[in-house]
C-alpha positions as CSV (number, residue, x, y, z in Angstrom):
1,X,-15.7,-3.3,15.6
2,X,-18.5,-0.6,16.6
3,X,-20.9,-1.5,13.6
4,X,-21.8,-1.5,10.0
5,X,-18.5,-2.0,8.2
6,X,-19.7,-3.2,5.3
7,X,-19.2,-0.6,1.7
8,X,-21.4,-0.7,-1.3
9,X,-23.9,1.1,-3.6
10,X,-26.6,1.6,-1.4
11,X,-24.7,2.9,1.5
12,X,-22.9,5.6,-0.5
13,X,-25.7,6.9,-1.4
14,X,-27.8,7.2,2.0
15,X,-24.5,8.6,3.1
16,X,-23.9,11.1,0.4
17,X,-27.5,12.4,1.1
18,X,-26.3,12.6,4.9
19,X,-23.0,14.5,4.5
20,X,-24.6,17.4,1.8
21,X,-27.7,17.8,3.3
22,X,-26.5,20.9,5.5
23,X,-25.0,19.9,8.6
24,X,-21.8,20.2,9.9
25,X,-19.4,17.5,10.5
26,X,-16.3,18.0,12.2
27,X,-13.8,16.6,9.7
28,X,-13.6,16.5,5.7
29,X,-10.6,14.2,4.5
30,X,-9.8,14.5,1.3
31,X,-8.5,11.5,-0.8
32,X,-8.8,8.1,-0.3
33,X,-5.3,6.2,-0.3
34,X,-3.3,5.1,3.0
35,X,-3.2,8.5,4.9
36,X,-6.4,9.5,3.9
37,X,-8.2,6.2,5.0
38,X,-5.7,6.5,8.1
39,X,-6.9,10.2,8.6
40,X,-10.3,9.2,8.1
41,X,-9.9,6.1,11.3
42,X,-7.6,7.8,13.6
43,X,-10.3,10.8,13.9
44,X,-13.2,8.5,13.6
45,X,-12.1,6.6,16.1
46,X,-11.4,9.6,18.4
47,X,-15.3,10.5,18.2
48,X,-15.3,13.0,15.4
49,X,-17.5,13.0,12.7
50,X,-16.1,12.2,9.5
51,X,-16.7,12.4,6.0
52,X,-14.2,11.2,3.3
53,X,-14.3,11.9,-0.2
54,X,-12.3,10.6,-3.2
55,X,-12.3,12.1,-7.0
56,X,-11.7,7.8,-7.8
57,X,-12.0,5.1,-6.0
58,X,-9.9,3.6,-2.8
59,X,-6.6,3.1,-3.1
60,X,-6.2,4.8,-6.9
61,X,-3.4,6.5,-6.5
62,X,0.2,6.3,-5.1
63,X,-0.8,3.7,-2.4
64,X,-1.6,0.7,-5.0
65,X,1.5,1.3,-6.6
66,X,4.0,0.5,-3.7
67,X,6.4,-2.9,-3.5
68,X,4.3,-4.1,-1.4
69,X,6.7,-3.8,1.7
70,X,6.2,-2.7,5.0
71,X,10.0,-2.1,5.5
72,X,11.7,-1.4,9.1
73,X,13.8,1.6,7.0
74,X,17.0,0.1,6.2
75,X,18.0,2.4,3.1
76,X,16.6,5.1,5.4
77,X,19.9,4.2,7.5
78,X,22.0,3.9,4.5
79,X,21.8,7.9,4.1
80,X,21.9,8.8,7.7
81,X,18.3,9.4,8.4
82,X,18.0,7.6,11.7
83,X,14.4,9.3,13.1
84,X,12.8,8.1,9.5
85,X,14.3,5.1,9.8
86,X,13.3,4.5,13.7
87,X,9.7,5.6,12.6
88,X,9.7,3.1,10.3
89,X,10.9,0.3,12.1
90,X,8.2,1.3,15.1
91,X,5.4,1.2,12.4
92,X,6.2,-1.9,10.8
93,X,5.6,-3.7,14.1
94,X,2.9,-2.4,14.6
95,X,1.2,-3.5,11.5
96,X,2.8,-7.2,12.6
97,X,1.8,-7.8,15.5
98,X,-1.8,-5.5,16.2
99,X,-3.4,-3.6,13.6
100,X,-2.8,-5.9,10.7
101,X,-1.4,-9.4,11.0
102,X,-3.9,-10.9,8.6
103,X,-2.5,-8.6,5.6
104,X,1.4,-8.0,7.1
105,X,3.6,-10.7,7.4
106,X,7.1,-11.4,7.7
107,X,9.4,-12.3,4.5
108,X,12.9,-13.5,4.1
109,X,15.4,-11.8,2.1
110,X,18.7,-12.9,-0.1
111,X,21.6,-11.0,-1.1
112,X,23.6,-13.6,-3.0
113,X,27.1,-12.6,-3.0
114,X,28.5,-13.0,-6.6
115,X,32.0,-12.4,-7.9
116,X,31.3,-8.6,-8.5
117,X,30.4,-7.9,-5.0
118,X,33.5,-7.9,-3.3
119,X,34.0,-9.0,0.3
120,X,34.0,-5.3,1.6
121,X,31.2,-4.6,-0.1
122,X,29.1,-7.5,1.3
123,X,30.9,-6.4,4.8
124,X,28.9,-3.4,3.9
125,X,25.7,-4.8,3.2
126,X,26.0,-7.3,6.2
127,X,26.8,-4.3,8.5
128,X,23.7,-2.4,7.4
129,X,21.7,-5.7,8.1
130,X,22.8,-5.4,11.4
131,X,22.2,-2.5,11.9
132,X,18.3,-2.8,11.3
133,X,18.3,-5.8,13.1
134,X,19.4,-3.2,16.3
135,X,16.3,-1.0,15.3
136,X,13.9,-3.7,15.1
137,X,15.1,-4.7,18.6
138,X,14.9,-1.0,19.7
139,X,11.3,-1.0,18.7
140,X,10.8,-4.3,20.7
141,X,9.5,-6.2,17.4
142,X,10.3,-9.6,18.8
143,X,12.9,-11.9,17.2
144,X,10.2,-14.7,16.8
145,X,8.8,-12.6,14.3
146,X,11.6,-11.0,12.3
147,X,15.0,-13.2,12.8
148,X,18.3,-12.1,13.0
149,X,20.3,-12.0,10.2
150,X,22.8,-14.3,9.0
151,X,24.9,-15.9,6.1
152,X,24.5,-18.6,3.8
153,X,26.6,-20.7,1.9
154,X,26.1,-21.1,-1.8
155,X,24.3,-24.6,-2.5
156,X,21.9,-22.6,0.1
157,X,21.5,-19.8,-1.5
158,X,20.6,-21.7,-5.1
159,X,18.2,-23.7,-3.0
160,X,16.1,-20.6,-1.7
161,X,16.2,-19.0,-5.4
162,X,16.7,-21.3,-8.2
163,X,17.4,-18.8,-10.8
164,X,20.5,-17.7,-9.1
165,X,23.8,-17.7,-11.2
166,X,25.8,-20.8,-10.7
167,X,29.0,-18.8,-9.6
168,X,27.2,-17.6,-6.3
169,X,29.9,-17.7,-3.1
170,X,26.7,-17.7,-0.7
171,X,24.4,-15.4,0.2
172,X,23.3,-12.9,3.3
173,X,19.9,-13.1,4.4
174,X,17.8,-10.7,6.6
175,X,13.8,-10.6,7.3
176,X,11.5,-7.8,6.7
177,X,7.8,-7.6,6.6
178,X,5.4,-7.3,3.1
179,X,2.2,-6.2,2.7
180,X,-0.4,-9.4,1.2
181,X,-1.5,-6.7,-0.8
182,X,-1.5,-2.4,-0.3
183,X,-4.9,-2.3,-1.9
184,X,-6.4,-4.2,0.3
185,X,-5.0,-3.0,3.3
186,X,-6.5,1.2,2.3
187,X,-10.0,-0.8,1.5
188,X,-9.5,-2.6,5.1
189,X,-8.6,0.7,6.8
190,X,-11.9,2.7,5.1
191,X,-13.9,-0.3,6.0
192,X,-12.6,0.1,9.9
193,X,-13.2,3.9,9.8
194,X,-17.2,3.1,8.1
195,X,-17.3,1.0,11.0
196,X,-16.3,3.7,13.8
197,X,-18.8,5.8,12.1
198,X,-17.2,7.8,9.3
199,X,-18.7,8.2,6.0
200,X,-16.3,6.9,3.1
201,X,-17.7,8.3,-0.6
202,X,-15.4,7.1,-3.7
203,X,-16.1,9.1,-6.9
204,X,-16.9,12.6,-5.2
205,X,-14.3,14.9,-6.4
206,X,-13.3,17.9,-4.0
207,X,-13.5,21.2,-6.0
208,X,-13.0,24.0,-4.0
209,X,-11.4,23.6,-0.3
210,X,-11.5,26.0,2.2
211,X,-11.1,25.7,6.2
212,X,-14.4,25.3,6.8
213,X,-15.4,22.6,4.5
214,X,-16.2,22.1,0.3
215,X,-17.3,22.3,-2.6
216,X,-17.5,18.7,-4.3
217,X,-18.9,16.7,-7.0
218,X,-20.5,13.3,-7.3
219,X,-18.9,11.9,-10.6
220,X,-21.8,9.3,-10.9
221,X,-24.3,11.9,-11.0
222,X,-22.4,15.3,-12.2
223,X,-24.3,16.9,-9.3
224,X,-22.0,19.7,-7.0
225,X,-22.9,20.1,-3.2
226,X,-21.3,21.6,-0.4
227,X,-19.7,19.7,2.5
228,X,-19.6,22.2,5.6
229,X,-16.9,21.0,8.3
230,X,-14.7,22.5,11.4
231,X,-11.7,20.8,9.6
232,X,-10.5,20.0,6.7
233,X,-7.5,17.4,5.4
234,X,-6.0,17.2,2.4
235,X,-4.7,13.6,1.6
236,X,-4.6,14.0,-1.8
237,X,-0.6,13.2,-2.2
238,X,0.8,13.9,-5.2
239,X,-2.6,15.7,-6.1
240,X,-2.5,18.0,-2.7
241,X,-0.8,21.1,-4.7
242,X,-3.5,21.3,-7.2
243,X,-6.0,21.5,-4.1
244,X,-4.3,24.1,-1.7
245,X,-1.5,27.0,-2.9
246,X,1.8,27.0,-1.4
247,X,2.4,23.2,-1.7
248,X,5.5,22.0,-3.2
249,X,6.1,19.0,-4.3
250,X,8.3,16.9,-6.7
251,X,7.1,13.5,-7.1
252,X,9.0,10.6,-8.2
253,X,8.4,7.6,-10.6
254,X,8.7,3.8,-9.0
255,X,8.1,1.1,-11.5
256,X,7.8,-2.2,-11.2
257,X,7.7,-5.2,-13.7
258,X,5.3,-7.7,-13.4
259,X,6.8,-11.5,-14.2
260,X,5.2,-15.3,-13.9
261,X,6.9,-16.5,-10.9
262,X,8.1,-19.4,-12.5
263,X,10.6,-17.1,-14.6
264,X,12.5,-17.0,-11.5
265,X,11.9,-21.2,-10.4
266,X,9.2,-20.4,-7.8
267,X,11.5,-19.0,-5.4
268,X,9.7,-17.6,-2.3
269,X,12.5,-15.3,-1.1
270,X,12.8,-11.8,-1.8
271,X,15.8,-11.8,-4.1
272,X,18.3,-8.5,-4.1
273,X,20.4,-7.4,-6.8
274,X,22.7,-4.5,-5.8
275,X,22.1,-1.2,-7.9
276,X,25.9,-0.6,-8.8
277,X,28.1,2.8,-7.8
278,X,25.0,3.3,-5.4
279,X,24.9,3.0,-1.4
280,X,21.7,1.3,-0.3
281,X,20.0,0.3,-3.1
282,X,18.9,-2.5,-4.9
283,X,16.5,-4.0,-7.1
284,X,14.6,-6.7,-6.1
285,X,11.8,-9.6,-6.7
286,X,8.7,-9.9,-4.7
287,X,6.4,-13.0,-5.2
288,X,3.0,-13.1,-4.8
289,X,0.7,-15.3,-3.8
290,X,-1.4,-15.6,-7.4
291,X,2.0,-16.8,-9.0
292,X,3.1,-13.3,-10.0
293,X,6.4,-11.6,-9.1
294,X,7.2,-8.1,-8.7
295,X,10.8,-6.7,-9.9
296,X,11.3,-3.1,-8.6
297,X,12.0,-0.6,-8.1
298,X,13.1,3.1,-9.8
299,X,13.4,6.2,-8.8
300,X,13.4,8.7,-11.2
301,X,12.1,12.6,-10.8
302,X,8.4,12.7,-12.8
303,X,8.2,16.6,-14.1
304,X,5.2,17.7,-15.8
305,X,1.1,17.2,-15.0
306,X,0.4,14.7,-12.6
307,X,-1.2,11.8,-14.8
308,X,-4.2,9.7,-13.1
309,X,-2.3,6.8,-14.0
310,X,1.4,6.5,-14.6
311,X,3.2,4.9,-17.2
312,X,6.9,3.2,-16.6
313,X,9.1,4.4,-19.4
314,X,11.4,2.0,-21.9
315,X,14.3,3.1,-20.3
316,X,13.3,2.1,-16.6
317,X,12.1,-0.9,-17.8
318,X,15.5,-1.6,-19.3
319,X,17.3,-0.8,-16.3
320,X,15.6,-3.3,-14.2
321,X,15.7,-6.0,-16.5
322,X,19.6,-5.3,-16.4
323,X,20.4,-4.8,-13.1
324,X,18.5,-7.6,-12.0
325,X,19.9,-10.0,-14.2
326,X,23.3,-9.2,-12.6
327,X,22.8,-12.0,-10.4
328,X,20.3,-14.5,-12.3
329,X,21.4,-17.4,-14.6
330,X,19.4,-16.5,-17.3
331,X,19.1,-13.1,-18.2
332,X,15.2,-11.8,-18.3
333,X,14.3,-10.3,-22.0
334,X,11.3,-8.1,-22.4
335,X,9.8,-11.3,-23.1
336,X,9.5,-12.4,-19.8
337,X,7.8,-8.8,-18.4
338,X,4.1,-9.5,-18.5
339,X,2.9,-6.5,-16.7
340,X,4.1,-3.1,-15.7
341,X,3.3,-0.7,-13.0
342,X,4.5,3.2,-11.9
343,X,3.3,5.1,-8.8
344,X,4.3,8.7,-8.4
345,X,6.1,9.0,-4.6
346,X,4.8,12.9,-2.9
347,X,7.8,14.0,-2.3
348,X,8.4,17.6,-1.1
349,X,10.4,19.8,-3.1
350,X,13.8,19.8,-1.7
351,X,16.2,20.0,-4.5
352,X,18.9,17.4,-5.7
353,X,18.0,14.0,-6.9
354,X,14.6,12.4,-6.1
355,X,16.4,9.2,-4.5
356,X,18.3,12.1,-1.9
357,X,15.4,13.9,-0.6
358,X,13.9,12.9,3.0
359,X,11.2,10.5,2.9
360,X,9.9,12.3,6.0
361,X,6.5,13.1,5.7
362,X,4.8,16.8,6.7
363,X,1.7,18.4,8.2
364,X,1.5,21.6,6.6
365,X,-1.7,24.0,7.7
366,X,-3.0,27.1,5.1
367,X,-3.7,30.5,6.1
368,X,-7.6,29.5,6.3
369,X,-7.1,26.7,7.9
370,X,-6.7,23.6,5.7
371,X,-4.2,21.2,7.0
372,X,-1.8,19.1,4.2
373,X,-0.4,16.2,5.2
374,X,2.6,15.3,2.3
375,X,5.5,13.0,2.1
376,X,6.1,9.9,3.7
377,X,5.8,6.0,2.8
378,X,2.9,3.3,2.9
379,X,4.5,2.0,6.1
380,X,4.3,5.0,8.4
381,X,0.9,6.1,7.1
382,X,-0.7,5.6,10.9
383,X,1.7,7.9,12.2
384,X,1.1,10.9,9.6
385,X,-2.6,10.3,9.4
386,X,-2.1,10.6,13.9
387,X,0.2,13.7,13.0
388,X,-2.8,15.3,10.4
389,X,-5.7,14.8,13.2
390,X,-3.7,16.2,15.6
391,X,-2.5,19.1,13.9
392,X,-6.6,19.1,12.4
393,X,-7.5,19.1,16.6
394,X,-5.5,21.7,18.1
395,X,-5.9,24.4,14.7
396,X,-9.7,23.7,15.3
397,X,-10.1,23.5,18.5
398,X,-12.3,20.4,18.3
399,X,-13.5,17.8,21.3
400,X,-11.5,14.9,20.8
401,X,-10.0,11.6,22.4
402,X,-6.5,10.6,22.3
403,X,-5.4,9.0,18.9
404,X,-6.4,4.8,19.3
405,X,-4.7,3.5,16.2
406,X,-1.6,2.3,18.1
407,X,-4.0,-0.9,19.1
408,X,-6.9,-0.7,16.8
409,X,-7.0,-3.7,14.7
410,X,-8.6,-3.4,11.2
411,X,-11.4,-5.1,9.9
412,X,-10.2,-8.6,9.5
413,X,-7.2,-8.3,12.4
414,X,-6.4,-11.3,15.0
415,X,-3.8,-13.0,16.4
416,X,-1.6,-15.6,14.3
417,X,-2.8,-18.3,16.0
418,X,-6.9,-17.5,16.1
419,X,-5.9,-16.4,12.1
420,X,-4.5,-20.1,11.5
421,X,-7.2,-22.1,13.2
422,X,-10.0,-20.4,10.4
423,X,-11.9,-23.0,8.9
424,X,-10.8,-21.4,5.2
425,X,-8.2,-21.4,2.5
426,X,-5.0,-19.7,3.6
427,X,-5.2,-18.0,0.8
428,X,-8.4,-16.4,1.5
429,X,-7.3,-16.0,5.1
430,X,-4.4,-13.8,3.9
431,X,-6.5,-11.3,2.0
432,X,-9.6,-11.4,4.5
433,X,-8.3,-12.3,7.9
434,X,-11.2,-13.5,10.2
435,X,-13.8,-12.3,7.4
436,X,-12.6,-15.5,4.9
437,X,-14.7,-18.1,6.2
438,X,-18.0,-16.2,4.7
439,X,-16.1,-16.6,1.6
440,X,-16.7,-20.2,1.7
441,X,-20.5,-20.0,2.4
442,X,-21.6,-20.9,-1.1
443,X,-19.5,-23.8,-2.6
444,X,-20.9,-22.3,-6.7
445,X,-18.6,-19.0,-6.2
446,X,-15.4,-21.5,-5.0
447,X,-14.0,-22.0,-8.2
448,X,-11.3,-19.9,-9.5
449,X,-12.6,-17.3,-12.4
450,X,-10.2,-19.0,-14.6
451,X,-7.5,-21.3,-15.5
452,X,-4.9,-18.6,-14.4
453,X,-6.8,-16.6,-11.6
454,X,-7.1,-18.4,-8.3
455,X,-9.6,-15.3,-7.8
456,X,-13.3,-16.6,-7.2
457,X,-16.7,-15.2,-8.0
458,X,-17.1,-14.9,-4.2
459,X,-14.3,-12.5,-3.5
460,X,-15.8,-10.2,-6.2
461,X,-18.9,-11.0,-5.0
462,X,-17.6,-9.7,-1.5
463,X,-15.8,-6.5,-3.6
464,X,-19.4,-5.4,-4.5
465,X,-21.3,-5.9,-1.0
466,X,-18.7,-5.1,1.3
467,X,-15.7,-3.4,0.0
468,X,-17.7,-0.3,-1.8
469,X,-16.7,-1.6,-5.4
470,X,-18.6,0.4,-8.0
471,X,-17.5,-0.8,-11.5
472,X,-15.5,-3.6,-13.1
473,X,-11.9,-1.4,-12.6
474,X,-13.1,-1.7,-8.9
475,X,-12.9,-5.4,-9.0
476,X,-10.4,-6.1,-11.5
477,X,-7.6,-3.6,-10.4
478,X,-8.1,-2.3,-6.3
479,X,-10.4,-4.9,-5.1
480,X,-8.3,-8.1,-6.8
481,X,-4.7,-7.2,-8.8
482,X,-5.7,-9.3,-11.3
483,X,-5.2,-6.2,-14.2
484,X,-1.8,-5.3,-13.7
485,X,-1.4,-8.7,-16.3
486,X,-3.4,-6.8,-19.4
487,X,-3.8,-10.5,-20.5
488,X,-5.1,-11.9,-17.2
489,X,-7.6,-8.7,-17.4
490,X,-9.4,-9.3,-20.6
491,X,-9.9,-13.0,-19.1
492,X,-11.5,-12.1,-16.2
493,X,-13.6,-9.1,-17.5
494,X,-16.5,-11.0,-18.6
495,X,-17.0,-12.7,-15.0
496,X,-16.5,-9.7,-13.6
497,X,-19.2,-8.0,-15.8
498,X,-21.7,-10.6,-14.8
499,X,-21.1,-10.5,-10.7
500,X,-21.7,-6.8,-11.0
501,X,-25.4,-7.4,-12.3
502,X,-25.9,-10.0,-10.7
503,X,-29.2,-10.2,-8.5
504,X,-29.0,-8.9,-4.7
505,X,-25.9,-7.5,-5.6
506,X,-26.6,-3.7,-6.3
């Protein structure tokens, strides 16, 4: 790392001063989720001069919201779009084995074949397998890592998920590769751009854009300045319309549920059930390491204003409770749901169902000069944010080195086998890589905040110094997940409260 990587109060606001205090800098991104944060590292790290601004905080929008996956494009395949698919694939590798192998791991998968899946249909599903298996081998992602698929026979199957129906005639497996945590890998991506040099302000709002720079807003404050630039980048996502005319877009709405793992016996395998009369699709759990599990995942257009926060809807809700139960012994009841959560995908406007159009993403440049980067996934953001500085370098005719993010590892990065020799919880080394033993420094902020949370007073502690948290949503719902459980939340708020004031924290 070239220095200071460290985010907080005091560096936001020497660094505000810096960026409105007249000069030029040669590139403003605008927003603050994966391809912003990517946008902001890939030109940083070319020797431009950043600054990035977000109306919010990191990670508010779309990119906290995902399934957590860092997928090799499988569906992608399903409706014939191979170069997505490919990208994909090439992506995900790289998060595995360079740029992220602290936060992106590999995870086993389990389509149990019960009696309404016929033995074409799992054919099918086996075939399509395969057939990623052949990409991940195209993109030389090495078989140690992501193993073949295969078959399993049903006393197998029960064994790797417990709450699987009894009448199961075995299952097909496949690997894939999930995220620890998509929050944490946009705050680990601004922290890596800080660190190459960029400036990285949260709660600055972007209020006129032109070509040559902005005008913004600090939303602490209320105070507007202007942030002169050579280049501008809006990678606002579903938001980028509102910011620059002629962008079409029409999102769509994933939810996800949010159960207690032990609703579905602890199993550690993502689980599939297959979405029926569809080609490619299925819903599926994802458990976490803080004894959560995520069930996802819709896909339903989202007309209308573009809400700050989306809301799933009863009837999505309802549909994944049903189609998942498809294959489980016991059916899941609202009961069981402890949490929700929706993200809004930025989908261009392409006509036809939401679940058809491309999720190829765009670089689109205004007449004066502003270049939108749209579309895509939370797995290929490197390559758009590479495709945005690119387009951002040749419109502008700035100085600037080849893109470096093919082999820059984040803040946090190394090897699997320096990662597993940390003296530190695995836990911690998950989240924080080669950065968790200074979690462990003082023995008073070891204890979990509560009898559900295995969150400590340190890693909010460490949200505050080092990860640029502001306020108690910082900590509770980007820096930590522990508010997408509204119960889990109003536990935790008081500790969280109190390591905010704490002294030599500010």
């Amino acid at each position: 790392m070239s220095g200071d990587t460290a985010l907080n109060r005091p560096r936001r606001a020497r660094e505000l001063a810096e960026a409105t205090d007249g000069r030029q800098v040669d590139l403003l991104v605008i927003g603050l989720g994966a391809t912003g944060a990517g946008v902001a590292l890939d030109a940083a790290s070319r020797g431009l001069s950043v600054v990035a601004v977000d109306a919010h905080d990191l990670a508010f929008g779309t990119s906290r919201w995902s399934s957590k996956l860092a997928h090799g494009g499988l569906r992608y395949l399903a409706h014939g779009q191979v170069g997505t698919a490919h990208e994909s694939a090439a992506e995900r590798g790289i998060l595995l084995r360079r740029t992220a192998p602290h936060l992106v791991r590999p995870s086993r998968w389990l389509v149990p074949l019960t009696p309404d899946i016929s033995r074409g249909s799992a054919a099918v599903i086996g075939a399509g397998f395969v057939a990623g298996d052949v990409l991940r081998r195209v993109v030389r992602t090495p078989s140690g890592l992501l193993p073949r698929p295969g078959r399993v026979g049903a006393a197998r199957a029960r064994e790797l998920a417990p709450a699987l129906r009894h009448d199961v005639r075995g299952g097909i497996t496949a690997w894939d590769a999930r995220i620890e945590d998509d929050a944490r890998l946009v705050i680990a991506l601004a922290r890596t751009a800080a660190g190459r040099g960029a400036r990285v302000l949260t709660r600055v709002r972007a209020l006129d854009v032109a070509g040559d720079g902005a005008r913004v807003r600090d939303e602490l404050t209320g105070t507007a300045y202007d942030i002169t630039a050579r280049a501008v980048v809006n990678a606002t996502g579903v938001w980028a319309g509102g910011l620059v005319p002629g962008v079409s877009l029409r999102p769509s709405r994933g939810t996800h549920l949010v159960l207690r793992s032990e609703t579905l016996g602890g199993s550690g395998v993502i689980l599939n059930a297959p979405v029926p009369g569809s080609v490619g699709r299925f819903v599926f759990s994802l458990p976490q390491p803080d004894g959560r599990t995520y069930l996802g995942l819709t896909d339903e257009a989202a007309d209308g204003p573009v809400p700050d926060v989306p809301v799933a809807t009863d009837g999505e809700i309802d549909f994944l409770l049903e189609t998942f139960s498809r294959v489980l012994a016991r059916p899941l009841t609202r009961v069981d749901v402890v949490g929700t959560y929706a993200g809004l995908r930025p989908l261009l406007d392409a006509g036809g169902s939401t679940a058809d159009i491309s999720r190829r993403h765009a670089v689109l440049t205004s007449p004066d000069g502003v270049v939108t980067v749209i579309g895509g996934k939370l797995t290929t953001y490197r390559r758009m944010a590479q495709d945005a500085v690119n387009a951002a370098v040749r419109g502008r005719r700035l100085v600037a080195g080849p893109c470096r993010t093919h082999d820059l590892p984040l803040v946090g990065a190394a090897a699997p086998a320096v990662l597993d020799r940390l003296a530190a919880p695995a836990r911690l080394v998950h989240k924080y890589g080669t950065e968790a033993p200074s979690l462990t420094d003082d023995p008073d902020l070891l204890a979990p905040i509560d009898g559900r949370q295995l969150v400590t007073r340190a890693e909010l502690a460490f949200g505050v110094t080092h990860e640029g948290a502001l306020d108690v949503d910082d900590l509770l719902d980007r820096r930590t997940r522990i508010g997408l459980v509204p119960a889990d939340r109003a536990a935790a708020l008081p500790v969280a409260t109190d390591v905010l004031v704490a002294p030599g924290l500010d």
